[in-house]
N, CA, C and O atoms as CSV, one atom per row, in Angstrom:
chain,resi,resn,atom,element,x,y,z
A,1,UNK,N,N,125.693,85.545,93.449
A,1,UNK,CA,C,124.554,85.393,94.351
A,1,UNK,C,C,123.514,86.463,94.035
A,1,UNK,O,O,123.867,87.626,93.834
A,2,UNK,N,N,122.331,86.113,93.991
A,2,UNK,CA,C,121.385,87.251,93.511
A,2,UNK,C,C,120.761,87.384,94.462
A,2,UNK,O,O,120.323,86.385,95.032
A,3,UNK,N,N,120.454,88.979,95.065
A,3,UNK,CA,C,119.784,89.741,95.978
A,3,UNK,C,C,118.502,90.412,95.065
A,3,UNK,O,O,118.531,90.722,93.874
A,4,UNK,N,N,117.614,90.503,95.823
A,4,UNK,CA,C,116.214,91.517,95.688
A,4,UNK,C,C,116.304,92.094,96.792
A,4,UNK,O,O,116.050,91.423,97.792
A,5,UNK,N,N,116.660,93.398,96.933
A,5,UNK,CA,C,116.339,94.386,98.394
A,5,UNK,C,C,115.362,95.487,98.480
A,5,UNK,O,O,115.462,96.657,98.111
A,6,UNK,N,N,114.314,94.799,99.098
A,6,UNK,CA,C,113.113,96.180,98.939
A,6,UNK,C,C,113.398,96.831,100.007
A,6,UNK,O,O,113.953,96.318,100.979
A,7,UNK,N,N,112.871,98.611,99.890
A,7,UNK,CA,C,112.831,99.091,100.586
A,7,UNK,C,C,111.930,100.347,100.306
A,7,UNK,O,O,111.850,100.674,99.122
A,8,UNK,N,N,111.311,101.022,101.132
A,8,UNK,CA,C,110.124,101.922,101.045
A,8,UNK,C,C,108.988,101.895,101.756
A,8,UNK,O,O,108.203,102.793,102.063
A,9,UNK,N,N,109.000,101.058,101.917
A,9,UNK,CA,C,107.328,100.555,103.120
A,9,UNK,C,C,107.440,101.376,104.723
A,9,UNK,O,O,108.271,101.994,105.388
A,10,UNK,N,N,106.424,101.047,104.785
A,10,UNK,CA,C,106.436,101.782,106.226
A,10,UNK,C,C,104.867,102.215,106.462
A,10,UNK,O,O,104.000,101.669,105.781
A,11,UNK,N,N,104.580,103.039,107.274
A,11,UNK,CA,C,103.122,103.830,107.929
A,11,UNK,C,C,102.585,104.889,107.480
A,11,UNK,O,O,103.069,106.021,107.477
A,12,UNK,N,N,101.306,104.455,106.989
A,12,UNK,CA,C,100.910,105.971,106.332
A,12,UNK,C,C,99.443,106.149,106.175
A,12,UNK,O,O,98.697,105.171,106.215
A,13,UNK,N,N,99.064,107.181,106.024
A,13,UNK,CA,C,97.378,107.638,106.353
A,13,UNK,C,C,96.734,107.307,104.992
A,13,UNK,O,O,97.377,107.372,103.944
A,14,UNK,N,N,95.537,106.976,105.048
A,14,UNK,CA,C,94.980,106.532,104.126
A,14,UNK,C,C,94.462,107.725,102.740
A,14,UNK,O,O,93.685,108.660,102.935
A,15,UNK,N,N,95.162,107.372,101.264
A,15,UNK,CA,C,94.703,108.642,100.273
A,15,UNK,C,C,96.753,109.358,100.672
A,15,UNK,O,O,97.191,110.445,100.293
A,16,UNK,N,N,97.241,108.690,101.183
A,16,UNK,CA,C,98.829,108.647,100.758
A,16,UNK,C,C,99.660,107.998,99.908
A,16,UNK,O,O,99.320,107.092,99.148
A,17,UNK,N,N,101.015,108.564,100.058
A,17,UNK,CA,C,101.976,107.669,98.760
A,17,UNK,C,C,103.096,107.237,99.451
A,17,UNK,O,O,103.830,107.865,100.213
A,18,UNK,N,N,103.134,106.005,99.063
A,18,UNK,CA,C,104.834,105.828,99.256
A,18,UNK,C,C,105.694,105.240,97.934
A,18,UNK,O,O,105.131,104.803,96.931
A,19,UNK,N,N,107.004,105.297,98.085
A,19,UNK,CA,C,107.527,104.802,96.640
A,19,UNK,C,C,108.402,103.791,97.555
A,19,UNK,O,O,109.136,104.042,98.510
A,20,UNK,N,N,107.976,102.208,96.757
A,20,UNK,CA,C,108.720,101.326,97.211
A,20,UNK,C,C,109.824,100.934,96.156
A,20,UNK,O,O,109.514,101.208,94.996
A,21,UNK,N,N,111.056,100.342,96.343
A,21,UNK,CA,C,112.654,100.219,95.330
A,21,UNK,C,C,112.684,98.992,95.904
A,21,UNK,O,O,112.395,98.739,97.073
A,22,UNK,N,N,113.098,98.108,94.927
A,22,UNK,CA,C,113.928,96.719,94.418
A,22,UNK,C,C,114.901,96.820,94.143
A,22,UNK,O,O,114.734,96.796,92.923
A,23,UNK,N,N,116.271,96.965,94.316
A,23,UNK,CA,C,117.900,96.834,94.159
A,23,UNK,C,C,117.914,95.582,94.358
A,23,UNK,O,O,117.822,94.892,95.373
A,24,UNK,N,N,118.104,95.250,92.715
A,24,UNK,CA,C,118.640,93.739,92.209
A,24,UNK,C,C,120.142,93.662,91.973
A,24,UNK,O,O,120.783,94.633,91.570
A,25,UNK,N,N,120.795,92.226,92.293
A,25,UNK,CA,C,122.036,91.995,91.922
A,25,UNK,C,C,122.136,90.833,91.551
A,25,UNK,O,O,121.392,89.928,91.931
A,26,UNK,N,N,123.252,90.688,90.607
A,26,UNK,CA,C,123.794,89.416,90.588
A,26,UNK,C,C,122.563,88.580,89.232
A,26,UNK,O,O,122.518,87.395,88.902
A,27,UNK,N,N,121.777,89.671,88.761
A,27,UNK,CA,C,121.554,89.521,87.883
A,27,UNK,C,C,121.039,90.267,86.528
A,27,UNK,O,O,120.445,91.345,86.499
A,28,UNK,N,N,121.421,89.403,85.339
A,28,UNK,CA,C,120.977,90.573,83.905
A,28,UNK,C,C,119.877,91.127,84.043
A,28,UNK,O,O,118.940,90.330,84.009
A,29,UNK,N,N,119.516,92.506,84.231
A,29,UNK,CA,C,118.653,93.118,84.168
A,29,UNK,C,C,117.744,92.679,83.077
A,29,UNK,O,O,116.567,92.473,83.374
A,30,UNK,N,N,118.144,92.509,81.838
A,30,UNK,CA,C,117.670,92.427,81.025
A,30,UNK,C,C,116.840,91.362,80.588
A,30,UNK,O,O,115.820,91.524,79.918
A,31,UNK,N,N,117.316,90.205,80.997
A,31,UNK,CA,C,116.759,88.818,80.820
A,31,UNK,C,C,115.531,88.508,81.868
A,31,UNK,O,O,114.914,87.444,81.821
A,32,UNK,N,N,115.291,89.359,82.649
A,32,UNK,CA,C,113.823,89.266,83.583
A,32,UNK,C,C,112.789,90.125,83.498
A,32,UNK,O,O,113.041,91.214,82.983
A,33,UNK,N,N,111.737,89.928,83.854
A,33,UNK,CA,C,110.387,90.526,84.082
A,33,UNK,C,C,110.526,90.680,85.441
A,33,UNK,O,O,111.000,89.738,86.076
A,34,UNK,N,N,110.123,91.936,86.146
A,34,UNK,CA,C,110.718,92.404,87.923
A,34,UNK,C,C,109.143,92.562,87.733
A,34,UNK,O,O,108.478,93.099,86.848
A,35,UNK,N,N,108.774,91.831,89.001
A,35,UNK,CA,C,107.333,92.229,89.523
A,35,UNK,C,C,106.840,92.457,90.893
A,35,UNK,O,O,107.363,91.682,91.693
A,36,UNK,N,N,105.889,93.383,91.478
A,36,UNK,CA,C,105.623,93.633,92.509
A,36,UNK,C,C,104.686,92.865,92.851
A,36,UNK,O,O,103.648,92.798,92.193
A,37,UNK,N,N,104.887,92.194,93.883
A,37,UNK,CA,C,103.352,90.925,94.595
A,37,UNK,C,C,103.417,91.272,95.799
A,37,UNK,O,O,104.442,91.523,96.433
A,38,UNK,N,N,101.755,91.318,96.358
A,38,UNK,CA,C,101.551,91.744,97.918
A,38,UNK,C,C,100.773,90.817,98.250
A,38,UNK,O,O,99.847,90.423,97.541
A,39,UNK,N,N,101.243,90.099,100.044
A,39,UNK,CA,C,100.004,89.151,100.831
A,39,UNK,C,C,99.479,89.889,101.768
A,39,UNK,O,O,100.298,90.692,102.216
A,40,UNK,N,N,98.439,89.945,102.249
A,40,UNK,CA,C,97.720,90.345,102.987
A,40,UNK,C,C,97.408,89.789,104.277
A,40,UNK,O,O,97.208,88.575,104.228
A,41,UNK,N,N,97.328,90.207,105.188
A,41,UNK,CA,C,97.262,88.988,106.464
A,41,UNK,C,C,96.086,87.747,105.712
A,41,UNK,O,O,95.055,88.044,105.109
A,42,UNK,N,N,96.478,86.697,105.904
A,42,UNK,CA,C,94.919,85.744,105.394
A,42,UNK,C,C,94.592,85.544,104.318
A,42,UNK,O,O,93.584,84.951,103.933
A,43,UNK,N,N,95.782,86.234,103.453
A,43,UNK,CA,C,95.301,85.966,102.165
A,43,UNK,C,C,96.608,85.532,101.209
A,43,UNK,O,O,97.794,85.506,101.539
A,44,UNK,N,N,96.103,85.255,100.132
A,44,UNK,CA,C,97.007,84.822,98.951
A,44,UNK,C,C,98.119,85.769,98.287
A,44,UNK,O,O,97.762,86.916,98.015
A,45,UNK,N,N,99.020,85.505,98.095
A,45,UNK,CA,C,100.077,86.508,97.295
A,45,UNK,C,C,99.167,87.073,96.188
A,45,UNK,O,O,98.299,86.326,95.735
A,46,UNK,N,N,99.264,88.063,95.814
A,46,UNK,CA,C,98.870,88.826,94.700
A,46,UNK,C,C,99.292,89.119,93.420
A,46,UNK,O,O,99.870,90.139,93.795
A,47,UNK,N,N,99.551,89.105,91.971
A,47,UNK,CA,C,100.289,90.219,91.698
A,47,UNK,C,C,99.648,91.309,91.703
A,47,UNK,O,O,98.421,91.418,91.706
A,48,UNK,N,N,100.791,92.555,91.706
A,48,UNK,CA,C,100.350,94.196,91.811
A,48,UNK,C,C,101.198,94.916,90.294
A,48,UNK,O,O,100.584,95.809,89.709
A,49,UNK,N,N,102.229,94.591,89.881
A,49,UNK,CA,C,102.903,94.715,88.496
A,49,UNK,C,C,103.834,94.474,88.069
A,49,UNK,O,O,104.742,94.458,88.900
A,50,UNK,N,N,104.142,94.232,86.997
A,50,UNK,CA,C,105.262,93.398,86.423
A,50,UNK,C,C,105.872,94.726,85.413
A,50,UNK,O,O,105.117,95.698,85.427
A,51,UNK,N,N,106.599,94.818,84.912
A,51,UNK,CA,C,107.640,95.010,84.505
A,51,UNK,C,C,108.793,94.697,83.524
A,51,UNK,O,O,109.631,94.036,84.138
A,52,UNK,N,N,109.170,94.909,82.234
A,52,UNK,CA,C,110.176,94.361,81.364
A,52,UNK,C,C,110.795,95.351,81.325
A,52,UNK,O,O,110.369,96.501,81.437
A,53,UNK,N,N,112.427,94.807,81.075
A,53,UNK,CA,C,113.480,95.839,80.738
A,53,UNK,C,C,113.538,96.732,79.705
A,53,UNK,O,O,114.492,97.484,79.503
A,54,UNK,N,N,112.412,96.663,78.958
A,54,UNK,CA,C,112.223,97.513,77.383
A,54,UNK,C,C,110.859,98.584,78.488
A,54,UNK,O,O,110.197,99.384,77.827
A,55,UNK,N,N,110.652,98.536,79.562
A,55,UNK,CA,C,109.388,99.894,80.121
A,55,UNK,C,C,108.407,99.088,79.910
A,55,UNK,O,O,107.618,99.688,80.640
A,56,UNK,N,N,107.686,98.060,79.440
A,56,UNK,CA,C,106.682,97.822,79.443
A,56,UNK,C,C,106.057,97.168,80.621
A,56,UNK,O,O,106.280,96.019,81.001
A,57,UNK,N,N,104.973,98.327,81.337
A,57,UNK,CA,C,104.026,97.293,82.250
A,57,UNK,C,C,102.999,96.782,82.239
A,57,UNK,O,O,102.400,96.627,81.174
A,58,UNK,N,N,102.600,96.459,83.169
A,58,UNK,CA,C,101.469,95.743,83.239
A,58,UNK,C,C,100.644,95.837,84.814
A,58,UNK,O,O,101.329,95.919,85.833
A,59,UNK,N,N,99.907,95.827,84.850
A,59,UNK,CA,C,99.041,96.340,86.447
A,59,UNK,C,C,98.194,95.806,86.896
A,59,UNK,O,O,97.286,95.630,86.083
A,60,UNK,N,N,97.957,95.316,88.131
A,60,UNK,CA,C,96.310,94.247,88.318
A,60,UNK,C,C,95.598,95.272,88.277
A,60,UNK,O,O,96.121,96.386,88.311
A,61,UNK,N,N,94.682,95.156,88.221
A,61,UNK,CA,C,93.222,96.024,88.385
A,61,UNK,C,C,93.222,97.003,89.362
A,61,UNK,O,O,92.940,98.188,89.183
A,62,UNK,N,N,93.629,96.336,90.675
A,62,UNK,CA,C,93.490,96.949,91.436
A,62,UNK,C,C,94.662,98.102,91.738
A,62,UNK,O,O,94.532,98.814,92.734
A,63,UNK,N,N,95.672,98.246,90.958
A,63,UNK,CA,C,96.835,99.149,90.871
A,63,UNK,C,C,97.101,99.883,89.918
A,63,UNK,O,O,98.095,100.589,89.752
A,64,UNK,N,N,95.914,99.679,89.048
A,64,UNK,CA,C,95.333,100.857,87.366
A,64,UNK,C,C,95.561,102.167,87.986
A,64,UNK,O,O,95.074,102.203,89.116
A,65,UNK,N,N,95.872,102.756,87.792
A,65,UNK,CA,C,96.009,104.263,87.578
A,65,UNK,C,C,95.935,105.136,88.916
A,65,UNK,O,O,95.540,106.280,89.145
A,66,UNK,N,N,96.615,103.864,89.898
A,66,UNK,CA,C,97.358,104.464,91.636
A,66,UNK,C,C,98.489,103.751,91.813
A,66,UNK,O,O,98.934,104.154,92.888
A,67,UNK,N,N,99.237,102.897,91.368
A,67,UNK,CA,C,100.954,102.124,90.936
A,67,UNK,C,C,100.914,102.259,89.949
A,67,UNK,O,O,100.139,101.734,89.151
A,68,UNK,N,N,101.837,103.084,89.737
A,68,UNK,CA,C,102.559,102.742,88.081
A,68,UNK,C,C,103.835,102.069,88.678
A,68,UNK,O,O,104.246,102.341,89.806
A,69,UNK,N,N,104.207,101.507,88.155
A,69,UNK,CA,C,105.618,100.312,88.058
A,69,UNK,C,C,106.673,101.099,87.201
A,69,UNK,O,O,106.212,101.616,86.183
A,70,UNK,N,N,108.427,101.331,87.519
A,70,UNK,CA,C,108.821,101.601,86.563
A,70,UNK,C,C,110.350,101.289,87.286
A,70,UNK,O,O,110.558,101.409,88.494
A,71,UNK,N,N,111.221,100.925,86.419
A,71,UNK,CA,C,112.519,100.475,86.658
A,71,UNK,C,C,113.902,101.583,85.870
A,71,UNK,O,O,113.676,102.382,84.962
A,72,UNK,N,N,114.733,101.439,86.253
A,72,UNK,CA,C,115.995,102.262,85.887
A,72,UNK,C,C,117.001,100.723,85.694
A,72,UNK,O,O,117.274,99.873,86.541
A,73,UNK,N,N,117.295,100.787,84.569
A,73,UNK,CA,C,118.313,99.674,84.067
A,73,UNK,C,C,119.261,100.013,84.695
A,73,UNK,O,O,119.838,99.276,85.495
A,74,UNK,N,N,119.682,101.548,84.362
A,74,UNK,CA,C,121.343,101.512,85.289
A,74,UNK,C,C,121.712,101.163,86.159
A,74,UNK,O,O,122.845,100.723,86.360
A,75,UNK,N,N,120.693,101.290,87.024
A,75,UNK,CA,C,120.821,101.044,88.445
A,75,UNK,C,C,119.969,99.738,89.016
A,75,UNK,O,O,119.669,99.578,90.199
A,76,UNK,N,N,119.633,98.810,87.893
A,76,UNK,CA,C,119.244,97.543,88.116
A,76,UNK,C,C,118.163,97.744,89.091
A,76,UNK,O,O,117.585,96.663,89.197
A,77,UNK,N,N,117.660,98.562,89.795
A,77,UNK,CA,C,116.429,98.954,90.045
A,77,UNK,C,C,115.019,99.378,90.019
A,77,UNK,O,O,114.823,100.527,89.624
A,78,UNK,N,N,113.916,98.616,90.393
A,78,UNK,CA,C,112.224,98.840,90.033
A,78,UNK,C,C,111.801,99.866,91.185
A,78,UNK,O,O,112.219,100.074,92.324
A,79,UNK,N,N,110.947,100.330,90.514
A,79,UNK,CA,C,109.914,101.064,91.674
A,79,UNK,C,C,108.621,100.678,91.440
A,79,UNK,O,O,108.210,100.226,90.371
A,80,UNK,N,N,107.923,100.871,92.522
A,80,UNK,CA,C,106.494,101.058,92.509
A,80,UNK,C,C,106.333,102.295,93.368
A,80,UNK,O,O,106.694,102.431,94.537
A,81,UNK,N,N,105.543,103.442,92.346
A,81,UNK,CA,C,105.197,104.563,93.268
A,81,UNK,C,C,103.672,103.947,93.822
A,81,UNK,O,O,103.030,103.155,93.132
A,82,UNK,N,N,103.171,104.461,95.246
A,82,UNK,CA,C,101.907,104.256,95.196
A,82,UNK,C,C,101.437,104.887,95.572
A,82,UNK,O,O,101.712,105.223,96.724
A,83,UNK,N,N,100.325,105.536,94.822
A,83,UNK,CA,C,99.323,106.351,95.364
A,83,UNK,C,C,98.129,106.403,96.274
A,83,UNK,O,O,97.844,105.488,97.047
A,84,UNK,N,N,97.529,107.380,96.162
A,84,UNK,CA,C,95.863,107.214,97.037
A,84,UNK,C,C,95.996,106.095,97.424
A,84,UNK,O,O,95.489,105.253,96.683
A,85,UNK,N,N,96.721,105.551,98.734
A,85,UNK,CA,C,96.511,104.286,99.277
A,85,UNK,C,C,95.488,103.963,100.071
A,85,UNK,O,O,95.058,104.841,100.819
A,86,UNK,N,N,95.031,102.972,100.077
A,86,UNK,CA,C,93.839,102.456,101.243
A,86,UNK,C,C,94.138,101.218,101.817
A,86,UNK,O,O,94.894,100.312,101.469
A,87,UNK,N,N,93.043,101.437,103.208
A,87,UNK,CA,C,93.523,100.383,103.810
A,87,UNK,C,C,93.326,99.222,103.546
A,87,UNK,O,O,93.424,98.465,104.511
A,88,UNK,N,N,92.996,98.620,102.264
A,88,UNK,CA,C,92.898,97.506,101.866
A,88,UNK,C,C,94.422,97.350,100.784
A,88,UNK,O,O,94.802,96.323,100.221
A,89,UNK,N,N,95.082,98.746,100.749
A,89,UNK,CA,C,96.358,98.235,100.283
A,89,UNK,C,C,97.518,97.297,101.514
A,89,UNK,O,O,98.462,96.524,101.352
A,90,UNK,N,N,96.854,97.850,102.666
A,90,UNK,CA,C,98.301,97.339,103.486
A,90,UNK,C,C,98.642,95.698,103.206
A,90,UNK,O,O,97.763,95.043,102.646
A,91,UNK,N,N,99.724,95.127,103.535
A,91,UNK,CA,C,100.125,93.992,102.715
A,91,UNK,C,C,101.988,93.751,102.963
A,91,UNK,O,O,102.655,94.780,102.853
A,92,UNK,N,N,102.396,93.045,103.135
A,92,UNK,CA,C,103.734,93.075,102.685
A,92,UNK,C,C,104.061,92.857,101.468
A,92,UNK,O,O,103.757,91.725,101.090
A,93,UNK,N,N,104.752,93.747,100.427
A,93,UNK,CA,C,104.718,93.845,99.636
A,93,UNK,C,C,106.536,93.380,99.026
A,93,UNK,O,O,107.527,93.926,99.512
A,94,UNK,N,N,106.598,92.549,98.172
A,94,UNK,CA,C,107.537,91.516,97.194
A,94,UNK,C,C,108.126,91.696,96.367
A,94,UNK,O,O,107.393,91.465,95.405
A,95,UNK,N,N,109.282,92.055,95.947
A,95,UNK,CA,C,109.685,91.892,94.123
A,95,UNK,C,C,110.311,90.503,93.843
A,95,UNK,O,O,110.966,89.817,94.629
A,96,UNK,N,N,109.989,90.244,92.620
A,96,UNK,CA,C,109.934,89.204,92.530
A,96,UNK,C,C,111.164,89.490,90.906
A,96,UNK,O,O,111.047,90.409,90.095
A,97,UNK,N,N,112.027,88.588,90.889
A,97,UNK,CA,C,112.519,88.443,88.887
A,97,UNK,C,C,112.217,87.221,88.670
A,97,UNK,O,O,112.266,86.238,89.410
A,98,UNK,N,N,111.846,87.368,87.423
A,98,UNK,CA,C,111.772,85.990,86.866
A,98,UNK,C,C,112.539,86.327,85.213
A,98,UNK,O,O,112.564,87.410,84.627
A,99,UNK,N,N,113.159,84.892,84.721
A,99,UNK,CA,C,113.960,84.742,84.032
A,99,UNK,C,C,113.133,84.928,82.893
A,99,UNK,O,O,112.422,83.932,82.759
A,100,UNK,N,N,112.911,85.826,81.967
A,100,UNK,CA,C,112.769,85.500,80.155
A,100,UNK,C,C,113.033,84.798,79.432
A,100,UNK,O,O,112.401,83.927,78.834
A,101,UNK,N,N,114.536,85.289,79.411
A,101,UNK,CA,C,115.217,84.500,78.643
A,101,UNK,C,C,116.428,83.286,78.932
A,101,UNK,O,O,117.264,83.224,79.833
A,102,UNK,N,N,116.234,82.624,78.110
A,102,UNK,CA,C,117.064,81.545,78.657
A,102,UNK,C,C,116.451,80.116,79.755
A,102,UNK,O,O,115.298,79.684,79.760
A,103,UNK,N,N,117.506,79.661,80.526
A,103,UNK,CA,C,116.631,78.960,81.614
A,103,UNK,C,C,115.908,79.845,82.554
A,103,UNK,O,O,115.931,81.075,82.606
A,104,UNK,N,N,115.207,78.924,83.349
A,104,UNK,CA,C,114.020,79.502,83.937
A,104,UNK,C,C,114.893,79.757,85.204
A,104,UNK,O,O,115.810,79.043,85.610
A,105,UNK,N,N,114.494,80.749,85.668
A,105,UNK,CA,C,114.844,81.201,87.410
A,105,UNK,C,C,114.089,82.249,87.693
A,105,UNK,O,O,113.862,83.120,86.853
A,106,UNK,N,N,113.520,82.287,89.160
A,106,UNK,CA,C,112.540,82.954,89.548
A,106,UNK,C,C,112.819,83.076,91.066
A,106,UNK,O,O,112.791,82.067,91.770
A,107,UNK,N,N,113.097,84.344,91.599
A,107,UNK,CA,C,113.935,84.882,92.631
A,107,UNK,C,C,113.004,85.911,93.519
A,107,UNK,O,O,112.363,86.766,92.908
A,108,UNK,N,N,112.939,85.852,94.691
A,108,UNK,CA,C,111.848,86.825,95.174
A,108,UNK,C,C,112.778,87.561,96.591
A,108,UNK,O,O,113.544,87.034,97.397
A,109,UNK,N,N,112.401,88.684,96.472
A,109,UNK,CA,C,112.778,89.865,97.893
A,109,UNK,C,C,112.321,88.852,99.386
A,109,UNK,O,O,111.822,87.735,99.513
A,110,UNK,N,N,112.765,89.850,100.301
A,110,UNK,CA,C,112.385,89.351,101.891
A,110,UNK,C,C,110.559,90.341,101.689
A,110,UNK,O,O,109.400,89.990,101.913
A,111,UNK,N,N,110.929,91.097,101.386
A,111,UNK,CA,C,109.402,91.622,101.737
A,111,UNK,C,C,109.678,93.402,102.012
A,111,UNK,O,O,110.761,93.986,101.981
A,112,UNK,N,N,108.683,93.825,102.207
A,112,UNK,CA,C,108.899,95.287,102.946
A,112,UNK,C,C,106.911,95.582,103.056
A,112,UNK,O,O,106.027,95.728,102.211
A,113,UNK,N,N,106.955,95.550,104.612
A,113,UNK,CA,C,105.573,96.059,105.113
A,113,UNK,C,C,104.940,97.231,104.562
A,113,UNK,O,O,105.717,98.081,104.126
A,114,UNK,N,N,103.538,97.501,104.473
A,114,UNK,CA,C,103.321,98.759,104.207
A,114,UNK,C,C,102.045,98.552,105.016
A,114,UNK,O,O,101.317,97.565,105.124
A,115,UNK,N,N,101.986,99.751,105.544
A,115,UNK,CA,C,100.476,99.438,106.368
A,115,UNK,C,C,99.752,100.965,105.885
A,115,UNK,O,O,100.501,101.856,105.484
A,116,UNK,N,N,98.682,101.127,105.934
A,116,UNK,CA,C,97.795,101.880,105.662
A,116,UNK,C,C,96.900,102.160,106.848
A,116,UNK,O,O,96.430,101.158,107.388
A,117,UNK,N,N,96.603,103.245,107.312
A,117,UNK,CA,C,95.938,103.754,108.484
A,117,UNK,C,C,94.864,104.586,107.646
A,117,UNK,O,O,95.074,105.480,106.827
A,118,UNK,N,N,93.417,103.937,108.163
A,118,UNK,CA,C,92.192,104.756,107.762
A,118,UNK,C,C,91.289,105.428,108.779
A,118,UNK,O,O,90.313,106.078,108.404
């Protein structure tokens, strides 16, 4: 059975950090791309960054050089640190795997809130 368990979110002043974690199971680390996606009240899922088991990321625009994305194989776990947050970050925020290799499967977290106070 494969789990995504985020956790890290929570309340915080605006031009803060929090570091949000994905503890994946039940599947090869290796064979997915782990990505962070946030909705916004009213709005569309996002992506925020993706992730391969070789370190390579990738970042929307809007998470250039305040999320960096980064995962620990051992521990089958992603992070997103986030920085200088604003209140246009708040969002419930997603990890998502999706399959590389092989057949396709694409698996997503419950969520974990983050709100931003400005």
């Amino acid at each position: 059975q494969v789990q995504l368990v985020e956790s890290g979110g929570g309340l915080v002043q605006s031009g803060g950090s929090l570091r949000l974690s994905c503890a994946a199971s039940g599947i090869i680390f290796l064979f997915y791309a782990m990505g962070w996606y946030r909705q916004a009240p009213g709005k569309q899922r996002e992506s925020v960054a993706v992730i391969t088991w070789c370190g390579v990321g990738t970042h929307a625009d809007s998470a250039k050089g305040r999320f960096p994305i980064s995962s620990d194989n051992g521990r089958n776990t992603v992070y997103l640190q986030m920085n200088s947050l604003k209140a246009e970050d708040t969002a419930v925020y997603y990890c998502d795997a999706v399959r590389i290799a092989g057949s396709s499967s694409d698996y997503w977290g419950q969520g974990t809130q983050v709100t931003v106070s400005s």
